[in-house]
NURO-376460 format. One line per field, with one value per residue (C-alpha): residue number from 1; x, y, z. Coordinates in steps of 0.5 Angstrom, whole numbers, plus 500, padded with zeros to 3 digits. Each point is the difference from the previous one (the first is absolute). Layout:
BEGIN
vonu: c(NUM; ...) .
px: c(X; ...) .
py: c(Y; ...) .
pz: c(Z; ...) .
//
This chain:
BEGIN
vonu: c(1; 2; 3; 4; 5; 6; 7; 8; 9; 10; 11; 12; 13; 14; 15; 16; 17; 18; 19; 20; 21; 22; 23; 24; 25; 26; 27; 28; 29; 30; 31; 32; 33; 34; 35; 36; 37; 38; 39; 40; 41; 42; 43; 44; 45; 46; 47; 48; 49; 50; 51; 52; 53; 54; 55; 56; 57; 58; 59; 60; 61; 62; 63; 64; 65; 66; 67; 68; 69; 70; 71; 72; 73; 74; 75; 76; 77; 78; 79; 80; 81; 82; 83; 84; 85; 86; 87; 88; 89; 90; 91; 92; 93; 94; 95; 96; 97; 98; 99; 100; 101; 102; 103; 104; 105; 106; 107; 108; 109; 110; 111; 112; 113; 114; 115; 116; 117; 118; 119; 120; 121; 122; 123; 124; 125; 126; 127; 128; 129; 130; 131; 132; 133; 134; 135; 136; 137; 138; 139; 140; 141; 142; 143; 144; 145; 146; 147; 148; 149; 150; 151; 152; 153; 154; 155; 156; 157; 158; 159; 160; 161; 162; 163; 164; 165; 166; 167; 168; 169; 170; 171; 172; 173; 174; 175; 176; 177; 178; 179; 180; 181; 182; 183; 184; 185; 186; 187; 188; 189; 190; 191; 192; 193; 194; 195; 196; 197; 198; 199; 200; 201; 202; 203; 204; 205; 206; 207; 208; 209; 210; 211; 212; 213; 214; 215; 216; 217; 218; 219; 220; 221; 222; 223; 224; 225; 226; 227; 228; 229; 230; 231; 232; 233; 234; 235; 236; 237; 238; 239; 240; 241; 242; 243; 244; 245; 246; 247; 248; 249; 250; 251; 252; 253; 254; 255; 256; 257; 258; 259; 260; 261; 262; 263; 264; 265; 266; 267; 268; 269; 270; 271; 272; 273; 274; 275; 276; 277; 278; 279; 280; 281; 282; 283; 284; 285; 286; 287; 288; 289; 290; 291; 292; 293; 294; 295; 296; 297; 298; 299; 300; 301; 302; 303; 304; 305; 306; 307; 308; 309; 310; 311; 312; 313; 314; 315; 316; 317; 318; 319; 320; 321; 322; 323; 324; 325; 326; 327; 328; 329; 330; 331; 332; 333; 334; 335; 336; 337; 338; 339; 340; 341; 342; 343; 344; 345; 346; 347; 348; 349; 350; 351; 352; 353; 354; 355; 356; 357; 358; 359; 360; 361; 362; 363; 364; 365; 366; 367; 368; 369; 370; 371; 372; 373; 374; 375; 376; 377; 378; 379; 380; 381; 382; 383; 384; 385; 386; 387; 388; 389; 390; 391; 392; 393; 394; 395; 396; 397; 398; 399; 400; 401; 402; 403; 404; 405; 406; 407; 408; 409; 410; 411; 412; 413; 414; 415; 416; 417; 418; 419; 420; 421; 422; 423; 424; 425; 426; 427; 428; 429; 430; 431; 432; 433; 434; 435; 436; 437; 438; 439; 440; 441; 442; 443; 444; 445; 446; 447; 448; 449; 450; 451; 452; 453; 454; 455; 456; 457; 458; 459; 460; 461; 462; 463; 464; 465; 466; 467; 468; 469; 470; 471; 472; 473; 474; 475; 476; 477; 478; 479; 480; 481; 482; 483; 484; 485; 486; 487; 488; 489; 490; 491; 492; 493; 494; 495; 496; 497; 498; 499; 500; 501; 502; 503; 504; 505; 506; 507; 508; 509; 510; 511; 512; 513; 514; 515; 516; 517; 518; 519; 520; 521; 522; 523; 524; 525; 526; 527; 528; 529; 530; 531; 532; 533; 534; 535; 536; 537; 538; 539; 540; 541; 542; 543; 544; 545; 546; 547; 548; 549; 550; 551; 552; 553; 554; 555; 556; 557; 558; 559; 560; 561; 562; 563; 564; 565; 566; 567; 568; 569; 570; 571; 572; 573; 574; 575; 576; 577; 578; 579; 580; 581; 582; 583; 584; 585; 586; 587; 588; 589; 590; 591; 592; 593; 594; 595; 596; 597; 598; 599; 600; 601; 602; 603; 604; 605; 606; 607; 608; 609; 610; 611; 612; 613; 614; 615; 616; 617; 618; 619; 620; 621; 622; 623; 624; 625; 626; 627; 628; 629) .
px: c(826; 506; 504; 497; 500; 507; 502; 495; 503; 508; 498; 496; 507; 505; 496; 507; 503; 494; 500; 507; 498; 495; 504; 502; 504; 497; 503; 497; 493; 498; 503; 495; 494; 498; 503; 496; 505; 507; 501; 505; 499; 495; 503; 501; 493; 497; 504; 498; 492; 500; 504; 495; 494; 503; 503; 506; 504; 507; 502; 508; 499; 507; 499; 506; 501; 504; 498; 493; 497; 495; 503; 498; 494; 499; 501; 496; 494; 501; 500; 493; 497; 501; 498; 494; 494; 494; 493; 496; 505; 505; 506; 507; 499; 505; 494; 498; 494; 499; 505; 500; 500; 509; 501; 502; 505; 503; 501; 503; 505; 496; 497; 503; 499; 503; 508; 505; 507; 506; 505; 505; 500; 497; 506; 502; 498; 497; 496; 497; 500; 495; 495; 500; 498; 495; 497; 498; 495; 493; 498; 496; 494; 502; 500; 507; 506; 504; 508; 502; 508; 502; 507; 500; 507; 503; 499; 507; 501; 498; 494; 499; 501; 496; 494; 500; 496; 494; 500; 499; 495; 498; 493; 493; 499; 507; 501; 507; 501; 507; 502; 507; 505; 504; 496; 508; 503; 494; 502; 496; 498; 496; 497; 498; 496; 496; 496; 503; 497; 505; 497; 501; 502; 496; 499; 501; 494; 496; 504; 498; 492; 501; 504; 495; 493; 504; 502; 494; 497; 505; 497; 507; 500; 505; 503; 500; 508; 501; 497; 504; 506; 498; 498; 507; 503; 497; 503; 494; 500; 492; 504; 505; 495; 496; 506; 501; 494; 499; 506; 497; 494; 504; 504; 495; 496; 494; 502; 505; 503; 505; 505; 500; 500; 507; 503; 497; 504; 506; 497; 501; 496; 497; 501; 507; 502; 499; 503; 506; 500; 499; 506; 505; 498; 502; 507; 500; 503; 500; 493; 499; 504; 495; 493; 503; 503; 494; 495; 504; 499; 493; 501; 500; 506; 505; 499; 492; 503; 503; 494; 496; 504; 500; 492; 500; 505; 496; 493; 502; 504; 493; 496; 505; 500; 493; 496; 496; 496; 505; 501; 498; 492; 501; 505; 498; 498; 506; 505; 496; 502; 508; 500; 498; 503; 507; 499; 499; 506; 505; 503; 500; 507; 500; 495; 503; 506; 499; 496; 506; 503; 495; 499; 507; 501; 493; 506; 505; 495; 497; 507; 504; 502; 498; 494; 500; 507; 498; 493; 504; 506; 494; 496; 508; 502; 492; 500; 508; 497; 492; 503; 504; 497; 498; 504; 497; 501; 508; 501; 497; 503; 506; 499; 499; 508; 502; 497; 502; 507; 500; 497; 506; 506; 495; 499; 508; 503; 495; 503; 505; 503; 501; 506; 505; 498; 492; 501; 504; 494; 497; 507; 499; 493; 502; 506; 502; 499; 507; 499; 493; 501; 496; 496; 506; 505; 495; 499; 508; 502; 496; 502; 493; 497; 497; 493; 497; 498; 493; 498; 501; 500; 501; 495; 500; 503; 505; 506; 498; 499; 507; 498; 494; 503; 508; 501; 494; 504; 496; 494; 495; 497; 493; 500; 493; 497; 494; 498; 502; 505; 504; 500; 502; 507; 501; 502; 503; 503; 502; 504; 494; 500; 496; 495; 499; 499; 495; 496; 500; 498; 497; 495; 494; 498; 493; 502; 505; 501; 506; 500; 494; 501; 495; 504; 498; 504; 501; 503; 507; 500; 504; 496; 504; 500; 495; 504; 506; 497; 498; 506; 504; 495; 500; 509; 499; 495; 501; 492; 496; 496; 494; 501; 494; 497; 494; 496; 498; 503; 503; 505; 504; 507; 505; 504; 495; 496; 508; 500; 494; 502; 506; 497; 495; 506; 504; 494; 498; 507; 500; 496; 505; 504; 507; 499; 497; 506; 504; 497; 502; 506; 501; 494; 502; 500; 495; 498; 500; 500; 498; 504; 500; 507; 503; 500; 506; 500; 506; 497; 493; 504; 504; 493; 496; 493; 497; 502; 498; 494; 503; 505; 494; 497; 507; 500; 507; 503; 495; 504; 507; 498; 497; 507; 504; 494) .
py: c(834; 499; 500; 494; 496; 500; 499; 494; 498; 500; 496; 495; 501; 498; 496; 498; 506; 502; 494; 502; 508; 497; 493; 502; 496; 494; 502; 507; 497; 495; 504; 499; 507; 497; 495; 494; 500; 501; 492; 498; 505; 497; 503; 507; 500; 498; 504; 506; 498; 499; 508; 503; 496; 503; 507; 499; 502; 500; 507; 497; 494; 496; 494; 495; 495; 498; 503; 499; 496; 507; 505; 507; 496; 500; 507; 501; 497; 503; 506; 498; 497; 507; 504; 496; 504; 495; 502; 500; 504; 494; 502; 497; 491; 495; 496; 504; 498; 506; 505; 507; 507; 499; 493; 501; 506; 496; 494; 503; 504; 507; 502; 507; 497; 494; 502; 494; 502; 496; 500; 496; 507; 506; 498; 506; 504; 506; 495; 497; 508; 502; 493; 503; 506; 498; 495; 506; 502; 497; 495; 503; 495; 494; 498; 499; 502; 493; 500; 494; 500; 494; 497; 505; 495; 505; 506; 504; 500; 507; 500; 495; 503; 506; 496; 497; 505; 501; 492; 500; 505; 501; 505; 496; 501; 496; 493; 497; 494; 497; 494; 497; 494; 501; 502; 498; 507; 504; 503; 496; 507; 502; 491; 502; 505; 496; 495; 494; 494; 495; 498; 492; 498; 496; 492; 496; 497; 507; 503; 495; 501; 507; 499; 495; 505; 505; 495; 499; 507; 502; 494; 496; 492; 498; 494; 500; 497; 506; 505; 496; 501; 508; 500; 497; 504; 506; 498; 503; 506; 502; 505; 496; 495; 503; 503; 494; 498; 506; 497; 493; 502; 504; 494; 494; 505; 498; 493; 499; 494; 497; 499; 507; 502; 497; 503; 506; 501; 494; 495; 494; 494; 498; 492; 501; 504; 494; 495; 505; 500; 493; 498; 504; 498; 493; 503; 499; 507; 499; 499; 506; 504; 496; 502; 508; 501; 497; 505; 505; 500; 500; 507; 498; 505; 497; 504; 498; 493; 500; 505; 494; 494; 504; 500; 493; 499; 504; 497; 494; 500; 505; 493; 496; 503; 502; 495; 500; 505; 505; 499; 508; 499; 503; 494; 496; 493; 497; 506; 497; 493; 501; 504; 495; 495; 504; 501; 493; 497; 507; 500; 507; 501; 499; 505; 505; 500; 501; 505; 503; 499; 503; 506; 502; 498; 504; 507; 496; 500; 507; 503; 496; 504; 492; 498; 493; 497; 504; 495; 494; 501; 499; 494; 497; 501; 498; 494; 498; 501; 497; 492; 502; 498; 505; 503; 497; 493; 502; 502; 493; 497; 503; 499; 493; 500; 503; 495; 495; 502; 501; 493; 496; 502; 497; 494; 500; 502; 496; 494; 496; 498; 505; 502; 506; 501; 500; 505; 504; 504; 503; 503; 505; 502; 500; 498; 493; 495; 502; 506; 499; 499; 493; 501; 497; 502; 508; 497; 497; 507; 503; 494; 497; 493; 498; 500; 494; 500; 497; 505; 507; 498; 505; 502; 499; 504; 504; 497; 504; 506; 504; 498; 505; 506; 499; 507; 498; 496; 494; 498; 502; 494; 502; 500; 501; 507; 498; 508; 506; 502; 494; 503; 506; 496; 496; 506; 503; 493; 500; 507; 504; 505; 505; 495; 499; 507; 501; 494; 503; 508; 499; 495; 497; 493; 498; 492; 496; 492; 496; 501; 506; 507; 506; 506; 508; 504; 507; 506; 500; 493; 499; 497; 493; 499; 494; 497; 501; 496; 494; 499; 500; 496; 495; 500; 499; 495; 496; 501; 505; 505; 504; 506; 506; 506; 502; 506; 497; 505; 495; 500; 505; 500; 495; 506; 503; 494; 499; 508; 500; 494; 503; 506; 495; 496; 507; 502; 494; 500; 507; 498; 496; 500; 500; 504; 505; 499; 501; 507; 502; 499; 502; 505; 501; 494; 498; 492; 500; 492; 494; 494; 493; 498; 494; 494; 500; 494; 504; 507; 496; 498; 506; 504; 503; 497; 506; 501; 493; 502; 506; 494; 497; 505; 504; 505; 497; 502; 507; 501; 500; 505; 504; 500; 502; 506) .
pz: c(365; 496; 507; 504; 494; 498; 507; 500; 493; 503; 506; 496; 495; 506; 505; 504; 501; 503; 504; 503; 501; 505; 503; 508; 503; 504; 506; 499; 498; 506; 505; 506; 500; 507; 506; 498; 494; 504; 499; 506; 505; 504; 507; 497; 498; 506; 505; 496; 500; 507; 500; 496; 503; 508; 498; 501; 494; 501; 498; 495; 498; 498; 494; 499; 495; 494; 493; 498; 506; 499; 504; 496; 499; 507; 501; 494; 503; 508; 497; 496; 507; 504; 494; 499; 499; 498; 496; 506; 503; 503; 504; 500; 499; 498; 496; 495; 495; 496; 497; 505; 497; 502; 498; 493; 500; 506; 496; 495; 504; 498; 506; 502; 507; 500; 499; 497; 501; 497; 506; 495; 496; 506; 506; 502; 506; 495; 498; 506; 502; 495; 502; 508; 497; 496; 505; 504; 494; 500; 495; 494; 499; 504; 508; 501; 496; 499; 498; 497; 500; 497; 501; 506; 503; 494; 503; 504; 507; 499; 497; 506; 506; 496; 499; 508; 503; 495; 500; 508; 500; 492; 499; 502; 492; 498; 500; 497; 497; 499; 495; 500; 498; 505; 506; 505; 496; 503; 507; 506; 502; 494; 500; 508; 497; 495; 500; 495; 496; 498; 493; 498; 494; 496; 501; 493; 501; 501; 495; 494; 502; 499; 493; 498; 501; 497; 493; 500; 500; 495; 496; 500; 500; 506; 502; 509; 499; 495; 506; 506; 496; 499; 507; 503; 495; 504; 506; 504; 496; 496; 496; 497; 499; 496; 496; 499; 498; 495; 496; 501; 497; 493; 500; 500; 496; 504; 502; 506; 502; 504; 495; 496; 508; 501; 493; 502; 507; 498; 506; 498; 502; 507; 498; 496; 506; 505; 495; 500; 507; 500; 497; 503; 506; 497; 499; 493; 497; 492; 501; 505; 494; 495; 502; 503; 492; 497; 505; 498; 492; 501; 503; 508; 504; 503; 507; 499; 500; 506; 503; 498; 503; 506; 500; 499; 506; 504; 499; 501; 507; 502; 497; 504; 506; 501; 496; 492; 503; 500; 494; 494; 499; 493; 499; 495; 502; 495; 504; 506; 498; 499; 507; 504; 496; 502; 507; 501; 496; 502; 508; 503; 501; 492; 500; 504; 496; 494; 502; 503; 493; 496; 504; 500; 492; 499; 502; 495; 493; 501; 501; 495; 494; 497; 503; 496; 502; 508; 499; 498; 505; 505; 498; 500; 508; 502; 496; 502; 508; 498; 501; 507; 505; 505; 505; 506; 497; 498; 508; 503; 495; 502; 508; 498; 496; 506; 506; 496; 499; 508; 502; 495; 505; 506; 497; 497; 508; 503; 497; 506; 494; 495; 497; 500; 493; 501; 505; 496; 497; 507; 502; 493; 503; 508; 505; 501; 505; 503; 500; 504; 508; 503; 505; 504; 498; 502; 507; 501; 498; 507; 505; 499; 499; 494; 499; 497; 494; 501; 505; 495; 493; 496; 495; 493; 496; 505; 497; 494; 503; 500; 491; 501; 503; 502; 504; 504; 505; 503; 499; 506; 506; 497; 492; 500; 503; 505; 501; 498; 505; 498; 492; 503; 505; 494; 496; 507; 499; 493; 501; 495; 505; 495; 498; 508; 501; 495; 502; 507; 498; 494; 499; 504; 501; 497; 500; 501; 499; 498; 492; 500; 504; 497; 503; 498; 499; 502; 496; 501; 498; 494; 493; 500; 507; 500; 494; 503; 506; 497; 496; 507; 503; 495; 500; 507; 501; 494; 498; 497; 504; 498; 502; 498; 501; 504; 500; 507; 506; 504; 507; 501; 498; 504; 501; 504; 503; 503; 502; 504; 502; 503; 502; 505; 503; 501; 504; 505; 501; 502; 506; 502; 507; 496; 496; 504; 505; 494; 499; 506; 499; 493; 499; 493; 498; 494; 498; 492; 499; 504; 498; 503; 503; 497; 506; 505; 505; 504; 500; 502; 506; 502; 499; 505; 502; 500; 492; 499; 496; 496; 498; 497; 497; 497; 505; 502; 494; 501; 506; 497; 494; 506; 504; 494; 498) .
//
């Protein structure tokens, strides 16, 4: 009787030691015993329902997810739903509602017939080996011998190739269930012979109701700021969650509130992180400097810091791209508040930039040997761009400079009376006057009379046009392309015979006016063709073309449009008298291209009748080529 009391008065003696004996952690405590549990999964669930309910039970199963999104528990309860032998002689079930005669052990992972392996410790062949031959043997007391191998993507390529034959063709008594990390390190050939589940991670909103019931099962009071921010911290992880949750709840004793959350996890606060944001935008660095000092003294890591501010970037440009209502339903109504406030006042480009900044000085804080000054140094740079207008402002700005600098030489030469010097500046920038034949003096050089200056004026701007483009030559007739095929001449015209060639061979026209032509490019085209194309057009023409990519399929290329064209001209011109008494003349003789001859009165003249149509049509010229063939 001495020894019961004794041990009676030792537990009364040191209550707290005992209390630590029986602590399990959080994690291990509320680990899911049925799929009603598994919180987040609700596809996983319902295929496996739907599979049980029909019989078909895949013989591999793959779980893939990151850490503690309830992999092994997945297994664990696969494993348990196969197994399952009820009161009432219930067979394999997913839902389960009194515990069967194999549940506990196989939760447990004590079940004989239910094997755990650690592939991150048992990656050799030897050790695939001995599981083959294991698996040949029937189970002990179960209806299905189950091998868990957890991690499996650590296995050796040999314990891989070792395992595939099995896995193709295993036992009807064995089942295999793989859980991994990293599922692209697992071969395709081992993934073809399994059935996968990709397990999602956790939502912030779903995870906080699940650390909420389990705070209050612990009876824990907890603030839902406080929860969301352990959630968030979890970044989709239940184990870390409640990892988290456990040293919460020492650390509050009891009581968990945001404020010892944030010093516990060194965030720093939602409204300061704003404020912060705030003020840099502004381009005020000292202030930036000030509030990042002062979250720091209050325990907040500079990396966190910068983390944050890219959190709070993000949800505002998604607040101000999709509207309040794609706004965290976990935020709270002040954070809520300040979003929507940001998103109105803050313009894209400016959101877009700093977030560029922010993700690339997120790399800088973490791996710099002082995360401080590496935190500092970031918060300056955005601040001294935070003020700048955004680049497509800058550039319309700069076209602006750039017309108004072409239009003031216009208006200084097309003065009657300007004089030598204010004519000076357009020389620096093109030729001068005397360097720039008159139309008189063009049409005096090739004996022919002048033409009136009213019946041809020449369009505006054509004065300027050796400004834009110097090794070009002289301005086309017809400035503006009115088709395609006038786009593609006038790069013949401008001597870009590469861009010629591409636009014949490798795009497609899907449409085209004056100022706007959709094209699709084929394979071979290069990545910039289309800038390329807009940036010439715009040299040449004298005003912006919009040119874009279009998914439609389109004509086919000029090119070969012009090809077959010939093809069908080559073919009619077959039948022809000439050409068949050419033939006879000359058997060997091929026709490789149709052109039109350029018009010759005296020829006309000395030409037989009956070549009078060949003339017309080019066959003339055909016919010289032919004799020369």
């Amino acid at each position: 009787m001495s020894a019961p009391f004794s041990m009676s008065e030792n537990q009364t003696q040191h209550p707290t030691q005992n209390a630590a004996a029986r602590h399990a952690a959080l994690a291990r405590k509320y680990r899911p015993q049925v799929f009603a549990e598994l919180i987040g999964q609700d596809p996983l669930v319902r295929t496996l329902r739907n599979a049980f309910a029909s019989g078909r039970i895949a013989q591999a199963y793959m779980l893939t997810g990151v850490r503690g999104v309830g992999k092994t528990t997945t297994a664990r309860l696969v494993a348990r739903a196969l197994n399952y032998e009820g009161p009432n002689g219930e067979g394999a079930a997913i839902d389960i509602e009194q515990e069967g005669v194999h549940c506990r052990a196989i939760l447990e992972g004590r079940h004989l017939d239910v094997i755990e392996m650690d592939a991150a410790s048992h990656t050799g062949i030897d050790d695939i080996r001995d599981l083959i031959e294991s698996a040949h043997y029937k189970p002990n007391s179960a209806r299905y011998k189950v091998y868990i191998i957890d991690e499996v993507h650590m296995l050796s390529k040999q314990a891989f190739n070792g395992l595939l034959k099995t896995l193709e063709e295993p036992p009807e008594h064995v089942k295999f269930i793989f859980a991994t990390t990293e599922v692209r390190k697992v071969p395709v050939t081992v993934l073809s012979r399994c059935q996968r589940f990709d397990l999602k991670r956790i939502g912030i909103e779903t995870l906080t109701g699940h650390l909420a019931r389990i705070a209050k099962e612990e009876g824990t009071q907890a603030e839902p700021a406080a929860l969301s921010l352990i959630a968030r911290a979890g970044e989709g992880s239940v184990r870390d969650a409640l990892s988290i949750l456990d040293r919460a709840i020492a650390f509050g004793s009891g009581q968990i509130e945001a404020a010892t959350i944030r010093e516990l996890l060194g965030l720093a606060d939602r409204g300061r992180i704003f404020d912060l944001l705030e003020i840099v935008l502004k381009g005020d660095a000292g202030g930036a400097l000030t509030v990042l000092d002062q979250l720091n003294r209050d325990g907040a890591e500079p990396g966190q810091v910068i983390t944050d501010l890219a959190d709070a970037v993000h949800a505002v440009t998604v607040a101000k791209a999709a509207g309040a209502g794609s706004i965290d339903p976990a935020a709270a109504e002040a954070e809520r508040g300040r979003i929507e406030d940001l998103a109105r006042r803050l313009s894209m480009p400016v959101l877009a930039r700093a977030w560029q900044m922010l993700l690339k000085g997120h790399d800088e804080v973490r791996s710099s040997p002082r995360p401080l000054a590496a935190a500092d140094m970031v918060l300056i740079r955005l601040a001294y761009v935070g003020d700048l207008p955004p680049p497509g402002e800058v550039a319309r700005n700069t076209s602006g400079e750039r017309e108004s600098a072409k239009e003031t030489p216009r208006a200084e030469t097309s003065s009657a009376d300007a004089s030598p010097a204010a004519a000076a500046p357009s020389a620096e920038v093109g030729p001068s006057a005397a360097e720039v034949p008159t139309t008189a003096s063009v049409h005096g050089q090739r004996d022919e009379p002048p033409v009136a200056e009213s019946e041809n004026p020449a369009p505006p701007g054509l004065a300027e046009a050796p400004n834009l483009e110097p090794d070009a030559g002289p301005a086309p007739e017809h400035p503006l392309p009115q088709s395609f095929a006038d786009v593609v001449a006038l790069a013949d015209a401008k001597r870009d015979l590469k861009l010629k060639n591409a636009l014949m061979e490798q795009v497609r026209l899907v449409h085209f006016k004056p100022g706007d032509i959709a094209l699709n490019p084929l394979p071979l085209a290069a990545p910039d063709l289309l800038q390329e194309l807009m940036r010439k057009l715009k040299t040449w023409t004298g005003r912006v073309w919009i040119v874009s990519t279009s998914d439609q399929e389109g004509a086919q290329p000029l090119g070969a449009q012009r090809r077959a064209a010939g093809a069908r001209e080559i073919e009619a011109l077959e039948a022809h008298p000439a050409v068949q008494e050419m033939r006879r003349h000359f058997p060997g003789a091929i026709i490789k291209d149709v052109r039109v001859a350029a018009p010759d009165p005296a020829a006309a003249d000395n030409a037989p009748d009956d070549l009078g149509d060949a003339h017309d049509s080019g066959d003339a010229d055909l016919l010289k080529k032919g004799g020369n063939n």
